[in-house]
Each structure stands twice: as C-alpha cells, then as structure tokens.
TORFITOR-966817 format. One record per residue (C-alpha): residue number from 1; residue in three letters; z, y, x. Coordinates in nm, 4 decimals, always signed. Each point is the difference from the previous one (the first is absolute). Layout:
- NUM, ALA, Z, Y, X
...
This chain:
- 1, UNK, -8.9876, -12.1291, -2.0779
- 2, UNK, -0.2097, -0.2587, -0.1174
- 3, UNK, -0.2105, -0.1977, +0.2378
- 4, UNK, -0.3537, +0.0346, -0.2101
- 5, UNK, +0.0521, +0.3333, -0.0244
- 6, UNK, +0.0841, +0.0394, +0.3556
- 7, UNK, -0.2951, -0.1937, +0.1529
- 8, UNK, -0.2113, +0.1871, -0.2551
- 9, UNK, +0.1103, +0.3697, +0.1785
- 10, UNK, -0.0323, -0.1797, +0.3637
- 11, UNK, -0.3729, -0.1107, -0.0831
- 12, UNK, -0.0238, +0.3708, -0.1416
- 13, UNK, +0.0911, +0.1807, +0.3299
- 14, UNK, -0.1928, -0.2227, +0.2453
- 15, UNK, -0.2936, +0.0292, -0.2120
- 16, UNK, +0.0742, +0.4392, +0.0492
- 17, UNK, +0.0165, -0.1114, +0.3567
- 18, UNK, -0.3562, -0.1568, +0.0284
- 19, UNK, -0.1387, +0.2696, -0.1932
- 20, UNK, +0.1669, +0.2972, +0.2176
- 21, UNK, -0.1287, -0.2533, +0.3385
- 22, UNK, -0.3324, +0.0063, -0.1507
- 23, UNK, -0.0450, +0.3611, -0.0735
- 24, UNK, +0.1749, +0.1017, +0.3489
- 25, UNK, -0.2960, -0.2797, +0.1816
- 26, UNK, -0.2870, +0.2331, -0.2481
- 27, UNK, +0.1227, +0.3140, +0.1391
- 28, UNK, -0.0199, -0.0591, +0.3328
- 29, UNK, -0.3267, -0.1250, -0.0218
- 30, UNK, -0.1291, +0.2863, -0.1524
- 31, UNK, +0.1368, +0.1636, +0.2207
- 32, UNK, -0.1887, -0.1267, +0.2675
- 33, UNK, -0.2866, -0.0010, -0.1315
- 34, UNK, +0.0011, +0.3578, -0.0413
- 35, UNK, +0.1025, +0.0668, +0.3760
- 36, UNK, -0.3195, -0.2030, +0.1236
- 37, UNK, -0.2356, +0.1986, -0.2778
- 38, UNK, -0.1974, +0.2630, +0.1403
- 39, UNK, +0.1181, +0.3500, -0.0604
- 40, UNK, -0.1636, +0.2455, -0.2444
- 41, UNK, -0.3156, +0.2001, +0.0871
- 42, UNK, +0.1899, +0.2995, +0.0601
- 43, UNK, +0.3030, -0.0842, +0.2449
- 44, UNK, -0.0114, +0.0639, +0.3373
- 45, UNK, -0.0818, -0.2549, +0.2138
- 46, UNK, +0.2453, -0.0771, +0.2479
- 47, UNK, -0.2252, -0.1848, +0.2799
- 48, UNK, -0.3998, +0.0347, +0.0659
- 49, UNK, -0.1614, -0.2659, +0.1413
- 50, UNK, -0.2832, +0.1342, +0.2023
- 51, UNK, -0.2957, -0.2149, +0.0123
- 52, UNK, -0.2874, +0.0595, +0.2783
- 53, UNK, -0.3658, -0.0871, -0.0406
- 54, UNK, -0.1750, -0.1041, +0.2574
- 55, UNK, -0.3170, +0.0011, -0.0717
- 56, UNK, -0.2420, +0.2715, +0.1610
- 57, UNK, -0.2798, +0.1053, -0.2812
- 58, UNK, -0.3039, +0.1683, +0.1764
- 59, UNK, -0.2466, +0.2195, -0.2051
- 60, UNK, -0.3682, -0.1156, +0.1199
- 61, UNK, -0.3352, +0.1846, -0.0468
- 62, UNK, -0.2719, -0.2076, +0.1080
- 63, UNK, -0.3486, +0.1742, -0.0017
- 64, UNK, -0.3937, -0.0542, +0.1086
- 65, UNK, -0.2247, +0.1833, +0.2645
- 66, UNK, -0.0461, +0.2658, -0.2533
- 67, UNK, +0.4099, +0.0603, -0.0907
- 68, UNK, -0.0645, -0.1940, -0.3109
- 69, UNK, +0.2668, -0.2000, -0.1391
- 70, UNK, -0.0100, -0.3740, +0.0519
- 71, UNK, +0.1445, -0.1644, -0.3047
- 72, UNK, +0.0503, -0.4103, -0.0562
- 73, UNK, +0.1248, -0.0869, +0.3433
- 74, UNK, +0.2277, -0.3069, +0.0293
- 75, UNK, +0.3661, -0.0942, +0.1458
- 76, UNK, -0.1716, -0.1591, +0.2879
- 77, UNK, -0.2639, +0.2967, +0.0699
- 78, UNK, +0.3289, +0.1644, +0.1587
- 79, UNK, +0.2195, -0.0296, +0.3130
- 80, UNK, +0.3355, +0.1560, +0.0317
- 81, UNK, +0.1247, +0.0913, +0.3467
- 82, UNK, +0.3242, +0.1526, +0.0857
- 83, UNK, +0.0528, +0.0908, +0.3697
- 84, UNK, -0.2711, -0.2114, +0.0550
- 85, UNK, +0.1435, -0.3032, -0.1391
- 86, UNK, -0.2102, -0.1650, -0.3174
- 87, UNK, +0.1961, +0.0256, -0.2900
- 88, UNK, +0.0069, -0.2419, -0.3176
- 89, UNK, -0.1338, +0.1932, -0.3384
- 90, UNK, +0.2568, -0.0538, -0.2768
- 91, UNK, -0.1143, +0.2528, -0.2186
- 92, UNK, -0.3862, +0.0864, -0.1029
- 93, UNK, -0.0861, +0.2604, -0.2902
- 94, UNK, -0.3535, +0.1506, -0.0527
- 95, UNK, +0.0750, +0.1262, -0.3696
- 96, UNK, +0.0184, +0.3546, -0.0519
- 97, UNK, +0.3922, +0.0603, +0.0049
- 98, UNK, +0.1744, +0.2513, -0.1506
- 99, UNK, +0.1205, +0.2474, +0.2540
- 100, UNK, +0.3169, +0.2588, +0.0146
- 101, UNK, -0.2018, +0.3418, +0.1296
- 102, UNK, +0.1777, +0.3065, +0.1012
- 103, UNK, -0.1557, +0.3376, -0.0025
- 104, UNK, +0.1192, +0.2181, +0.2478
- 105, UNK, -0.1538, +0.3444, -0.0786
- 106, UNK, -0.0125, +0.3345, +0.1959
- 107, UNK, +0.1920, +0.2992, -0.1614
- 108, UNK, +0.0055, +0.3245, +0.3116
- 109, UNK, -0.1808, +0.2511, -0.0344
- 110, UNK, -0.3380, -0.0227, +0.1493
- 111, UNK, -0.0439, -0.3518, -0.2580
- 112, UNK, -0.0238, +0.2993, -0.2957
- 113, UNK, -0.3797, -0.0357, +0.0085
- 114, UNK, -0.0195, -0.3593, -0.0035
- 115, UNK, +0.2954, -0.1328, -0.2675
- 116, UNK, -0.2583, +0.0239, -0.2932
- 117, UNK, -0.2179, -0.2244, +0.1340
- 118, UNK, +0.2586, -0.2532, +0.1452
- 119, UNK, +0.1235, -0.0393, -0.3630
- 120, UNK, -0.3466, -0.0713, -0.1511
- 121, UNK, -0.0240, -0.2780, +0.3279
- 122, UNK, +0.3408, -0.1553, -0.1401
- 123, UNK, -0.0852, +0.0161, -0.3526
- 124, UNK, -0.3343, -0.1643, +0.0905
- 125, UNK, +0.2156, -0.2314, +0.2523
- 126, UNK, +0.1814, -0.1079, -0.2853
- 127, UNK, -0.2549, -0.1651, -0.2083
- 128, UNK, -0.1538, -0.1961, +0.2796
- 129, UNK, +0.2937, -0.1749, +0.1496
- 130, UNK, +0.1464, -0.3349, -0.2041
- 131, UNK, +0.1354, +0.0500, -0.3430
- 132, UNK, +0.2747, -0.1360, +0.1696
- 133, UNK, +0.1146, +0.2121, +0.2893
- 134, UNK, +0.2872, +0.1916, -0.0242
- 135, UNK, -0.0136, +0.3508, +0.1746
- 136, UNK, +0.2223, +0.2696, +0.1037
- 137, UNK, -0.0606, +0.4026, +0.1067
- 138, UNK, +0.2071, +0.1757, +0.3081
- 139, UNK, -0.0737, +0.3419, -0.0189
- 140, UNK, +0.0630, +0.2165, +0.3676
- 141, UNK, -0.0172, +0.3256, +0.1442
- 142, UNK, +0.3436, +0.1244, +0.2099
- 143, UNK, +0.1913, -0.2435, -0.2211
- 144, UNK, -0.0663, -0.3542, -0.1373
- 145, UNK, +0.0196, -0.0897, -0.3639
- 146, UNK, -0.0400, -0.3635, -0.1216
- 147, UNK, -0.1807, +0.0845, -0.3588
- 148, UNK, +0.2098, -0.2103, -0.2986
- 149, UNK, -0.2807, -0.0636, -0.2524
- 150, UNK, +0.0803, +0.0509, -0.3262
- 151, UNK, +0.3554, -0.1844, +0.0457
- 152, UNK, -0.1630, -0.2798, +0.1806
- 153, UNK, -0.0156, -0.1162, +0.4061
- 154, UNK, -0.3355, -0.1309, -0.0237
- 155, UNK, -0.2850, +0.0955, -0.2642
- 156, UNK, -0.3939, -0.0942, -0.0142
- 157, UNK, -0.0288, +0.2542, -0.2559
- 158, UNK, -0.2574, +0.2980, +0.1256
- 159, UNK, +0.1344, +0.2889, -0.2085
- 160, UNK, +0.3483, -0.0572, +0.1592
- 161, UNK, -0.1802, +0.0053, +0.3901
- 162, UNK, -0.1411, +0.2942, -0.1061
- 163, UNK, +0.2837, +0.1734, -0.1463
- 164, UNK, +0.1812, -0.0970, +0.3229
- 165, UNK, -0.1851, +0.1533, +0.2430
- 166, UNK, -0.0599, +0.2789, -0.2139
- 167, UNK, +0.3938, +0.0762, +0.0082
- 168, UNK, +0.0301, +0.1316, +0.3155
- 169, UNK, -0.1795, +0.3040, +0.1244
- 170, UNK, -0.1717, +0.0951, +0.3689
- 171, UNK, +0.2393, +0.1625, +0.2252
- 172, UNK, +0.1301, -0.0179, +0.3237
- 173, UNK, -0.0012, -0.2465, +0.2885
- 174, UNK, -0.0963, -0.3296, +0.0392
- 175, UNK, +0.2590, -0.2812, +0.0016
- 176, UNK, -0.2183, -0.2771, +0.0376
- 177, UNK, +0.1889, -0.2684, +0.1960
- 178, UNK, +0.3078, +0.0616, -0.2415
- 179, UNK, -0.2569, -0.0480, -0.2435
- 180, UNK, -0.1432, -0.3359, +0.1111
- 181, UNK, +0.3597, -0.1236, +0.0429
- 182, UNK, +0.1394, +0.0689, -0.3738
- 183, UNK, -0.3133, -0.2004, -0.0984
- 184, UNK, +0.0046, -0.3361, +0.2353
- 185, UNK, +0.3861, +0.0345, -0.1486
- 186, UNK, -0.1444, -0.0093, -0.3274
- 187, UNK, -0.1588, -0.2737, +0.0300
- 188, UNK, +0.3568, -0.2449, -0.0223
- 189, UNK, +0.0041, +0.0481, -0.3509
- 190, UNK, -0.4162, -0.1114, -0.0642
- 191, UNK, -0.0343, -0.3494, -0.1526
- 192, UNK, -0.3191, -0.0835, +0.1653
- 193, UNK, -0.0320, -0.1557, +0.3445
- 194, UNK, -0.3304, +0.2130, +0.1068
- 195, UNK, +0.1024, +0.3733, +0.0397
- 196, UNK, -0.1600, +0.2583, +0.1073
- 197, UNK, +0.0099, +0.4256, +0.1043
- 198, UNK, -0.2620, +0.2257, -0.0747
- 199, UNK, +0.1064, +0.3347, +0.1935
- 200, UNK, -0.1980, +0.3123, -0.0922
- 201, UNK, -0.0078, +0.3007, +0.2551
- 202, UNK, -0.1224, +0.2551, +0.1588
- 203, UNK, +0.2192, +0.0579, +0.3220
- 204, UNK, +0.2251, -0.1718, +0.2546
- 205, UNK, +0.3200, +0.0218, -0.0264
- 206, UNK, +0.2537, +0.2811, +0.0703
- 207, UNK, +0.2893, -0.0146, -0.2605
- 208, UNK, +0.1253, -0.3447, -0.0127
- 209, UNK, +0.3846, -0.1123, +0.1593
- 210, UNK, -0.1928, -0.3368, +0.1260
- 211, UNK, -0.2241, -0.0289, +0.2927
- 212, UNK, -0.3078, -0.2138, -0.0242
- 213, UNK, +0.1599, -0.2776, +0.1937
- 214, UNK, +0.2407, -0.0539, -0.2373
- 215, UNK, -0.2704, -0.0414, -0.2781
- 216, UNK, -0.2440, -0.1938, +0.2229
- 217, UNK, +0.2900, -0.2778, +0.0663
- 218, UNK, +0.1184, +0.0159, -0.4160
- 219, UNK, -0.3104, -0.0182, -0.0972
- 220, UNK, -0.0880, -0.3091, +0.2524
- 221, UNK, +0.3226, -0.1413, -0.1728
- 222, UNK, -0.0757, +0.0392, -0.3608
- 223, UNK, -0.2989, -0.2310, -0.0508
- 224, UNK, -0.2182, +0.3427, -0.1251
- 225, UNK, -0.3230, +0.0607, -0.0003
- 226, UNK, -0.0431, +0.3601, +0.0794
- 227, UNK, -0.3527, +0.2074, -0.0903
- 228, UNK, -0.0590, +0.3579, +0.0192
- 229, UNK, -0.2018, +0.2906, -0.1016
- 230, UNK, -0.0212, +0.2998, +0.2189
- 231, UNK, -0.1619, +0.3010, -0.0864
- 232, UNK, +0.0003, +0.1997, +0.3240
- 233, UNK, +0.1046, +0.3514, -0.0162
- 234, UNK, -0.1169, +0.2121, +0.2868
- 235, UNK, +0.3486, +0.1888, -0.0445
- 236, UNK, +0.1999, -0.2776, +0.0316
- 237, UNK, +0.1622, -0.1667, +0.3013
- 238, UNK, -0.1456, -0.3719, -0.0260
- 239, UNK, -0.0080, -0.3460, +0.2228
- 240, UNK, -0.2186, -0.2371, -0.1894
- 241, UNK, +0.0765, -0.2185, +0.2879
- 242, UNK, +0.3274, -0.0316, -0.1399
- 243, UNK, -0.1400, -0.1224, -0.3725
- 244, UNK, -0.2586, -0.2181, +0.1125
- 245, UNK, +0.2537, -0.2201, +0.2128
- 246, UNK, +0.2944, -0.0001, -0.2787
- 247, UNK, -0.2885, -0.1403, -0.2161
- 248, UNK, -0.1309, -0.2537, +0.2294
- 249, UNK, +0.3145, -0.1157, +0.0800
- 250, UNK, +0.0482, -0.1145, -0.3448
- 251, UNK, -0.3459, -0.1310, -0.0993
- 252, UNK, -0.1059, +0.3294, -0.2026
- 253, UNK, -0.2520, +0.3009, +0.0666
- 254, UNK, -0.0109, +0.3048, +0.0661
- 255, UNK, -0.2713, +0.2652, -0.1523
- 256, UNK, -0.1048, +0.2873, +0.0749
- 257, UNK, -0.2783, +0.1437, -0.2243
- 258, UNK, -0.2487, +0.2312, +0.0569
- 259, UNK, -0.1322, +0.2711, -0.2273
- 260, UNK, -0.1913, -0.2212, -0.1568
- 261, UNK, +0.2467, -0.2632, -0.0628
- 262, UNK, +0.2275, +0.0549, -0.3077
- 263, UNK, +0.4177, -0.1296, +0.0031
- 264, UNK, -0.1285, -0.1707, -0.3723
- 265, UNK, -0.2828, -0.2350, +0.2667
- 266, UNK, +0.2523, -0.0854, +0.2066
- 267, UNK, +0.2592, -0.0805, -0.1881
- 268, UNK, -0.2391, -0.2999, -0.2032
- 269, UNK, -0.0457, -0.0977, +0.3917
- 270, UNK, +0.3353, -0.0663, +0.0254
- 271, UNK, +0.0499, -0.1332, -0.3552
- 272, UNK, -0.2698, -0.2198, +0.0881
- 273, UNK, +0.1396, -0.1045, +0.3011
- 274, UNK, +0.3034, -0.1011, -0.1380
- 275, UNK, -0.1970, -0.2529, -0.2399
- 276, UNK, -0.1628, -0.1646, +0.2448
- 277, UNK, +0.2267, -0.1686, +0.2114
- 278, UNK, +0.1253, -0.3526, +0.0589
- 279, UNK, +0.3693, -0.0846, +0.0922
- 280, UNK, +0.0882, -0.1949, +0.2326
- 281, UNK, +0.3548, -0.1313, +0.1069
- 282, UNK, +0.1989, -0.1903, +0.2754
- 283, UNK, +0.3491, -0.1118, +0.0583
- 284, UNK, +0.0588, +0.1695, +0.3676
- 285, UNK, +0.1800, -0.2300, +0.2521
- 286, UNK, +0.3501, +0.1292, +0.0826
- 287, UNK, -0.0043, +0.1700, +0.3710
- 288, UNK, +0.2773, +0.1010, +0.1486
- 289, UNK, +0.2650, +0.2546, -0.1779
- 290, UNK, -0.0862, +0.3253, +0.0407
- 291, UNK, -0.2231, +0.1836, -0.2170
- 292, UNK, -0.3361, +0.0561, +0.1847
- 293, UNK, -0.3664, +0.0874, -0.0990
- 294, UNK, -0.2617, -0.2997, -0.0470
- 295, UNK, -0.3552, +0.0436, -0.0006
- 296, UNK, -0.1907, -0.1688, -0.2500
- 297, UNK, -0.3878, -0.0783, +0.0483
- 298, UNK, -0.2273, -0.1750, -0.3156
- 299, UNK, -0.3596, -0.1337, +0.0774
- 300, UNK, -0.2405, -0.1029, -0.2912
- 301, UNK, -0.2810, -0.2301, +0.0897
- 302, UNK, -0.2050, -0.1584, -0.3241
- 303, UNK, -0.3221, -0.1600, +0.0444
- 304, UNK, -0.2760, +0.1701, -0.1258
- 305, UNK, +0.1324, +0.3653, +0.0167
- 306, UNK, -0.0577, +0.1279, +0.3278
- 307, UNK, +0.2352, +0.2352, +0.1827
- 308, UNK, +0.2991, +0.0748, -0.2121
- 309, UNK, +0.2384, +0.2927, +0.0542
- 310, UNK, +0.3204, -0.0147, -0.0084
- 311, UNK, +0.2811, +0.2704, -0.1316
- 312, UNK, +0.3721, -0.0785, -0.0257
- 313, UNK, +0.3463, +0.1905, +0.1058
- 314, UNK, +0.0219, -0.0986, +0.4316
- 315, UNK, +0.3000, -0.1047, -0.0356
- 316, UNK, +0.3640, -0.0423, -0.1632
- 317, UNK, +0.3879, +0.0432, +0.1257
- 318, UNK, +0.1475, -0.2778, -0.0402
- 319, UNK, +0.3827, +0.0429, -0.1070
- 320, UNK, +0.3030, -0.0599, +0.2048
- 321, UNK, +0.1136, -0.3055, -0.0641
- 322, UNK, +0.3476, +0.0656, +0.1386
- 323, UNK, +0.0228, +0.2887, -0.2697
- 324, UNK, -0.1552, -0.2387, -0.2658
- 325, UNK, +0.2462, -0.2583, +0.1129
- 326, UNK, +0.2967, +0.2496, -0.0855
- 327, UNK, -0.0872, +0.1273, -0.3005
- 328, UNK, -0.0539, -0.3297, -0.1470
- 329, UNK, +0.3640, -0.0741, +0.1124
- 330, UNK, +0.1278, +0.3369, -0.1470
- 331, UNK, -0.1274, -0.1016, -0.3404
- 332, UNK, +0.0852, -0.3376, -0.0573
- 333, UNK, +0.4039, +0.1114, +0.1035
C-alpha cells in the first residue's frame, strides 16, 4: 500500500479516536451534572432534614388603669423573664399581624337555640379581624368534623364561615375536648405565627375520648391562644373552672355573657384583642434534656404611663432536646 495513503487512513482513525474520547469525557459530565441537580417537584423525597426554631414568640396585651389598650411602647419598655432569669428580646412586633383563627363551634342539642346567633357573631367576626387572617370552622356535637371550605384549608371569606357552621345540625352530646384537639391540630397547616381558638359552648364536656389533661398539656404545647364563649345552660353539666384555666394558660379569655351581652359583642372583643398586641421573642437557653414546662413572666414599665398591665401565655414547654437531637439525625441519613 502506498505510504501517503497509509499515513492519510492512520491520521483518519486517531482523529475518530479523539472525537469518540471527547464525546465519552461530555457524557459523563452530563451525567453528573444531572445526579447533583435537584429532583423534580413531584418525586419523593428520600431524606427530610428537620430544622428546629428556637425562638419563643409571646403574644402581649399591654393595657391602662381603665383596660384600655396601650399602643406605641418600645423594645426597651419590656423585660423578658424565663424561670426568673432575664432574657434577651430578639424579636419585637407591635403591627397588627395577620392571625390563623379557629372556630370551634357547639353542635348538641341544647346549642339549637343559640346557632343563629353564633353565625351572625362569625359573620360579623369576619369583617373585623385583618384582611389577612386565614380562618377555619370545627363543627361538634357527639362527633368532630373539621369543616373544608369550599375546597380550601383556610378561608377569610364570611359566606363560606357561615355556610360551615350552618352544615351541621344540633344534636346530641357534647364532644368538646375532642373538639378543641382537632383544632390546635389544625393549626400545623396555618401560615401565620399568631394563632388563635375561639370555642363556642354551652356545656362541659361529656362525649369526648380525651380528658382535659390531655388538652390542657397540648394546648400548653402548641403556642395557642385559646378564648371562649360560654353560654350557660341551666340543663347542662358545666365547669367553667375548667375553661377559664385552659384559656389563661395560653394568654386568651374566657367569656361568659349575660343576657344582655350578645356572642356578635364579644366576638369584636376578641377580634379586637387580637389587633392589639405586641410580639415579643427570645432565644431560650438550653437546660438540661428532658422536656419540662418554663414559666415565662413580661413586665412593661414606660415613663409617663403609669401602671401598665400585663397579659401574655405563663409559660411554654420547651422541647426535648434529646428527641430534637434524633430526629435531626434521622433526616439527614
């Protein structure tokens, strides 16, 4: 064969070589670069990385001599103590923020009389909160039933509050704790960090599967603020010892009208309540492992204003750090 013709096939098949090396070097790099790309919206993900906040956000109401609200206080009007211990502020809000607000209403059989007008008081309720809020209805009698609105978790609409409570008729027993539960369970899916239960009765309980001291200690947990409206029934078994402390314990109220006092009056209390509030926050030092109950005290002192009252959830749980510590490790195998 002849030698040009020769050389010219060798250069031929060495340059086929290059260009098969250089595609093969491409491919894997490609390749790679697609392993380390996220996956699509919709795959499952294989590990969750669990991250914990630890920042403790307090609800405030500050009022006067005459339960007036006391707005344009500063950072520095306010001292955070936990067990005693001053805290550092690291968070301070006096806005009005939007709220996640549960309605927990009544459904057994002696409520009959009253369901008209608790509708009008969460229609009215509606249109005095924050455009923003986003609400939610649990309906209750012998059985629970978390109210889907139109489709949606979470709605500020009136018509579909009304339409919600309006679903369910009055019957039967009382099922309150049960109740109270499926909406501080709720609350997970809310986007706002200031939540709150309004809980509409007229009895105690004597239907639910939970006891009260299973509620008192989830509620404590969940970072709730609980109000309620009883309307005492004379034929029903009732503790309003039991209401008032669940809502103390979590910085809310509990009402209990008279004649004269209609559900519409108080619920604009409590709307109004809601408004005027400042948030406050600290990052808690860590204490030991086990999950244990801290009290929490706020002062307000600001020159010029006298004696200032002071309203804000006692206390918080603080998490188990062990359990924390796990979980964390779970995910991130």
């Amino acid at each position: 064969m002849n030698l040009a013709i020769l050389s010219r096939k060798l250069g031929l098949f060495r340059s086929c070589l290059l260009l098969a090396a250089l595609l093969l070097i491409y491919s894997s790099a490609a390749h790679s670069q697609s392993a380390q790309s996220p996956p699509p919206a919709d795959a499952p993900l294989q590990a969750t990385i669990s991250v914990q906040s630890d920042l403790v956000a307090i609800p405030v109401r500050v009022t006067d001599a005459h339960s007036n609200f006391v707005p344009g206080l500063r950072q520095q009007d306010f001292q955070v103590y936990e067990e005693g211990r001053p805290q550092s502020i690291t968070l301070f809000q006096q806005e009005d923020a939007p709220v996640t607000v549960g309605l927990v209403v009544d459904h057994s059989r002696s409520m009959g009389k009253n369901l008209a007008e608790v509708t009008a008081a969460v229609y009215a309720f509606s249109h005095s909160t924050n455009p923003q809020d986003e609400m939610f209805v649990v309906d209750f009698n012998d059985d629970v039933w978390l109210q889907m609105l139109g489709g949606k978790l979470f709605t500020h609409d009136a018509g579909d509050l009304e339409k919600a409570i309006a679903a369910v008729g009055a019957r039967g027993r009382t099922a309150l704790y049960d109740a109270i539960a499926e909406g501080i369970n709720h609350m997970r899916y809310g986007h706002w960090e200031k939540k709150a239960l309004i809980l509409v009765t007229d009895g105690g309980d004597n239907a639910s599967h939970q006891k009260f001291s299973d509620i008192l200690a989830l509620a404590q947990r969940s970072q709730v603020m609980i109000y309620s409206i009883v309307l005492l029934n004379a034929d029903e078994e009732e503790n309003p010892g039991i209401l008032r402390r669940l809502c103390k314990s979590t910085g809310g109220i509990a009402y209990f009208p008279d004649a004269k006092q209609s559900v519409a009056s108080i619920t604009n209390q409590i709307a109004r309540d809601l408004r005027e509030q400042y948030t406050i926050g600290f990052a808690p030092q860590k204490q030991g492992s086990a999950a244990s109950f801290r009290k929490i005290q706020v002062k307000v002192s600001a020159t010029g204003q006298g004696k200032l009252n002071v309203r804000s959830r006692p206390g918080y749980f603080a998490p188990d750090e062990k359990k924390v510590s796990a979980q964390s490790g779970k995910g991130a195998s």
